[in-house]
C-alpha positions in Angstrom: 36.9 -35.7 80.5 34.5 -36.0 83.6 35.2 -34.2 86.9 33.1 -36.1 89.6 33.5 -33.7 92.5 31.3 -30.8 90.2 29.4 -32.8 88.1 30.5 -31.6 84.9 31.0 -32.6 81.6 33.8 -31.4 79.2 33.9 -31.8 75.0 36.3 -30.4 72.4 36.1 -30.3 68.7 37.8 -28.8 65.9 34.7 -29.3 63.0 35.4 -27.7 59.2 33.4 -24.9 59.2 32.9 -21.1 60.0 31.9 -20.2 64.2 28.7 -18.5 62.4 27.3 -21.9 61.0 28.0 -23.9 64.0 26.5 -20.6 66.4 23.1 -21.0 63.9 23.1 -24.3 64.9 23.3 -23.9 68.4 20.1 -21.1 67.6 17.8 -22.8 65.4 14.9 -24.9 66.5 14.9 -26.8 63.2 18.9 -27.6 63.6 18.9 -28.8 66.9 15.8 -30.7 66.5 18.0 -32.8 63.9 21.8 -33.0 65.8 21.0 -32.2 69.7 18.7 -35.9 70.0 21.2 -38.7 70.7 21.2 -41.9 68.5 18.0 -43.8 69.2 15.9 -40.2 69.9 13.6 -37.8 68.0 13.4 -34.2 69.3 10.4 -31.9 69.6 10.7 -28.3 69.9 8.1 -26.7 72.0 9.1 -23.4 72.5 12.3 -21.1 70.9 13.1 -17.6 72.0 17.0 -17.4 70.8 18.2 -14.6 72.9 19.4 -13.2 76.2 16.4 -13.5 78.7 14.9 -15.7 76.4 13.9 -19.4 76.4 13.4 -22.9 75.5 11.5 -26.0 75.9 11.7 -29.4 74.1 11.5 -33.2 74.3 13.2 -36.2 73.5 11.4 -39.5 72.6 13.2 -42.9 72.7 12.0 -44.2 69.4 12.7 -47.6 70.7 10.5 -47.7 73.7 8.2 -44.2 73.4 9.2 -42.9 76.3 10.4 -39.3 76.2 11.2 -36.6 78.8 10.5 -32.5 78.3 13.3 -30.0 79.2 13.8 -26.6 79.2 15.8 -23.5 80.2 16.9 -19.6 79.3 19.5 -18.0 77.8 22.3 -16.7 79.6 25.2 -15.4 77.6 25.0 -15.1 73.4 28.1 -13.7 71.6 27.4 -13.9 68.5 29.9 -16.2 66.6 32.2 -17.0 70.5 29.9 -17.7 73.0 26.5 -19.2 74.0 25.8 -20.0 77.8 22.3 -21.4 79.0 20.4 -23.5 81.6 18.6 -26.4 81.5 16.0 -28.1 83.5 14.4 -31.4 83.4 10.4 -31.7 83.7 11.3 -34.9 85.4 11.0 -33.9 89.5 13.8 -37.1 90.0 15.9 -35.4 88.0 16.1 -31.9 90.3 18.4 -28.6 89.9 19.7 -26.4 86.8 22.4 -27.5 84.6 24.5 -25.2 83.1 26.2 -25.4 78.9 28.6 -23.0 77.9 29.8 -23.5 74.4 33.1 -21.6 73.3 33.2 -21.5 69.4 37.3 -20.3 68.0 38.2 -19.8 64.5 41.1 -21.6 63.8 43.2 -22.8 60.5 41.1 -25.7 59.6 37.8 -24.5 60.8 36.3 -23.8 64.3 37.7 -25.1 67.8 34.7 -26.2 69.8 34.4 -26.4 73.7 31.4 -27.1 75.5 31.2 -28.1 78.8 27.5 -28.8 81.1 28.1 -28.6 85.0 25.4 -29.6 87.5 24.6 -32.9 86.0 21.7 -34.6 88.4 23.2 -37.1 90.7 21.0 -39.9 89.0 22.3 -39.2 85.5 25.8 -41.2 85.3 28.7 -38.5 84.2 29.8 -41.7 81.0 26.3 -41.5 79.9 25.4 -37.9 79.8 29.2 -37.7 78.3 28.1 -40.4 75.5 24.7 -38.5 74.8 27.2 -35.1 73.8 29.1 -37.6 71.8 26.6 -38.5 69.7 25.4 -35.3 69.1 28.3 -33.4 68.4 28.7 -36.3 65.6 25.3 -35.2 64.2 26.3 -31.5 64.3 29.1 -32.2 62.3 27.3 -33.6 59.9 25.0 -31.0 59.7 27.8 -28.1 59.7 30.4 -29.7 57.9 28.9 -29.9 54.2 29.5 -26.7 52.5 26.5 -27.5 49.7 26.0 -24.8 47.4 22.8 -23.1 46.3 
């Protein structure tokens, strides 16, 4: 669901599995290097400070082409297991201002209820593909947080 008038995005899950996997994936540089990347894109993380105050920075490269852009941002909010809320900002000076992702994590019966929305999307980023982009990488997460593998 895409809101044109505040240039937000808006995703909901339910995955199988605990709020304290999927908030370790949300907080380690290793797991979002494999599930935050998009089909098609590698990640790189630069620079990893998991908590309030704390910061980011890390690139995606179209494996296609070779292109890549760099991005980072700070930590806003962390409840552990509920809540994560953090900026992001493009290297790219065409693609100006601070985006914003909260991600609400629920325990329900069958798992965890996920919500994440990202408001102040750049003008030149179309809402359907930054929308597509979460698609694909909330696939990926499930992937990753779904399996319960033992030992």
């Amino acid at each position: 669901m895409t809101d044109c008038t505040d240039r937000t995005v808006r995703l909901h899950r339910v995955l199988r599995t605990t709020p304290e996997k999927l908030y370790r994936a949300f907080l380690d540089a290793e797991a979002l290097a494999k599930w935050l990347p998009p089909y098609g894109f590698t990640c790189q993380v630069h620079q990893f400070d998991p908590r309030v105050g704390g910061g980011f920075r890390m690139s995606f490269r179209n494996f296609s082409t070779g292109n890549g852009h760099a991005f980072g941002g700070d930590y806003l909010e962390l409840v552990p297991h509920e809540r994560i809320r953090y900026t992001d900002r493009f290297d790219d000076p065409n693609l100006p201002g601070e985006l914003v992702v909260t991600v609400d994590l629920k325990p329900v019966l069958c798992g965890t209820e996920l919500s994440v929305s990202q408001s102040g999307i750049p003008e030149a980023i179309p809402l359907e593909m930054c929308y597509l982009g979460w698609q694909e990488s909330l696939a990926q997460l499930a992937q990753l947080v779904e399996p319960d593998i033992p030992g």
